[in-house]
C-alpha positions in Angstrom: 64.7 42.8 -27.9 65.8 41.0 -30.9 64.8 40.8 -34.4 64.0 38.5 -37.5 65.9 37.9 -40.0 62.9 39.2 -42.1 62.9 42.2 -40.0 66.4 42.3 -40.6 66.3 41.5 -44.5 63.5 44.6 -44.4 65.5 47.0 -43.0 68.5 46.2 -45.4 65.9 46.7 -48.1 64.7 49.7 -46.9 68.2 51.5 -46.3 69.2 50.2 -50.1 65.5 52.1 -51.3 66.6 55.3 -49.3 70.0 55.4 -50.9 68.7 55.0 -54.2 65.4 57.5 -53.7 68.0 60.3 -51.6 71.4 59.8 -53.3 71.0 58.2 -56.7 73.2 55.7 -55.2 72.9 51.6 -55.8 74.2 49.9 -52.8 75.3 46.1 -52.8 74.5 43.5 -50.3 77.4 41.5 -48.8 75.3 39.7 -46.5 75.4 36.0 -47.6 72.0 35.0 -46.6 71.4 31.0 -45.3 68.6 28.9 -45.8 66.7 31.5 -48.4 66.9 29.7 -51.6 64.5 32.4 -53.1 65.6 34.9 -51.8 67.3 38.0 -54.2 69.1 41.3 -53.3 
């Protein structure tokens, strides 16, 4: 099966809220998103 890319922009926003919740930890998108103008990491 495949996925979204909003299922795919969830999940990275979900691992970044983990690592900030578990590890006190900020983690940085490099994913260069295309076609989201309004879109913000």
């Amino acid at each position: 099966p495949s996925a979204t890319a909003s299922e795919v922009l969830a999940v990275i926003e979900r691992i970044k809220a983990v690592a900030r919740e578990t590890r006190g930890i900020e983690l940085e998108t490099e994913v260069k998103v295309l076609g989201e103008d309004e879109f913000t990491f």
